[in-house]
C-alpha positions in Angstrom: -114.0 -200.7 -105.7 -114.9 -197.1 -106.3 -112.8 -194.6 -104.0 -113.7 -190.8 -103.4 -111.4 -187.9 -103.2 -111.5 -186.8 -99.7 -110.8 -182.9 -101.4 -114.0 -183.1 -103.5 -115.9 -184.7 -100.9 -115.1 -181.2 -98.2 -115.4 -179.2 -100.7 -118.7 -180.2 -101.2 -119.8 -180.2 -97.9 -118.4 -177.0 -97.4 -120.6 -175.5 -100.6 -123.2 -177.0 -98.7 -123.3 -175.5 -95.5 -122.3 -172.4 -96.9 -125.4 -172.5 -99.1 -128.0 -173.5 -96.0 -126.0 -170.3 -94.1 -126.6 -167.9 -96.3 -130.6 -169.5 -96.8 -131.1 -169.8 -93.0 -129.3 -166.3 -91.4 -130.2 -163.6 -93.9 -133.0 -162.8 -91.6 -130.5 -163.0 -88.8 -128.2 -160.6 -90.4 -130.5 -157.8 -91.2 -131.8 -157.7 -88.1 -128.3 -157.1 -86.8 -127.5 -154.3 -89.6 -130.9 -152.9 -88.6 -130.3 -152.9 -84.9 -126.6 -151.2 -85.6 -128.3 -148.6 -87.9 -130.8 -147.4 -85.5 -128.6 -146.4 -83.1 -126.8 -142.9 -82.7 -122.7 -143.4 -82.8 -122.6 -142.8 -79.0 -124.9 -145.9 -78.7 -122.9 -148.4 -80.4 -121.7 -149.9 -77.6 -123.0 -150.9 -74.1 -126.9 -152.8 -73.8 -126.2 -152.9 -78.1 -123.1 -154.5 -78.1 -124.6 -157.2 -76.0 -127.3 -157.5 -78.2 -124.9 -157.9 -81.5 -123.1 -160.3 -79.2 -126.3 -162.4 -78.3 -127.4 -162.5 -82.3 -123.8 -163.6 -83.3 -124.0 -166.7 -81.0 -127.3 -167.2 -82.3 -125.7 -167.3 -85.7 -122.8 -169.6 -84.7 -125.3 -171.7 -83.2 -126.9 -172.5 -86.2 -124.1 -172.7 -88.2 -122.6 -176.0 -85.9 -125.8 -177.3 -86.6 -126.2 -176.5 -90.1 -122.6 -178.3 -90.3 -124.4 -181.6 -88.4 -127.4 -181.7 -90.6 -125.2 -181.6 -93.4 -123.3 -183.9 -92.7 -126.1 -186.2 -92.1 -127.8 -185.4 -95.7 -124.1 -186.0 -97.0 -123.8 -189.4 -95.0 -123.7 -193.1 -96.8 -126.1 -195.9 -96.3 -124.7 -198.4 -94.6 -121.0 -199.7 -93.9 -118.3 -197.4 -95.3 
């Protein structure tokens, strides 16, 4: 019987997400730095913070289910 180190086995998973996060909200992320940019000191917060808000759930969003496909590519066949 071949066992697994439970360790290893998060600590890949976790490269692995982290990986498809950085792939999949790069876009994400400049738009937010661009947003933030464009706007005067003054203008930081108010209608813009809402918007940095609104991006940021989009974000964590796709990072619970970056963290579900994962765990699905990561998954055994059969019985356990």
């Amino acid at each position: 019987m071949i066992t697994t180190d439970p360790a290893s086995e998060q600590a890949d998973l976790e490269e692995r997400i982290y990986q498809a996060l950085r792939q999949s909200c790069d876009g994400d992320l400049r738009e937010m730095a661009k947003l933030l940019a464009s706007k005067p000191y003054k203008g930081l917060l108010g209608q813009t913070e809402f918007e940095v808000r609104h991006l940021a759930h989009d974000l964590g969003a796709r990072a619970l289910q970056t963290a579900l496909d994962e765990r699905k590519k990561g998954a055994t066949e059969g019985r356990a």
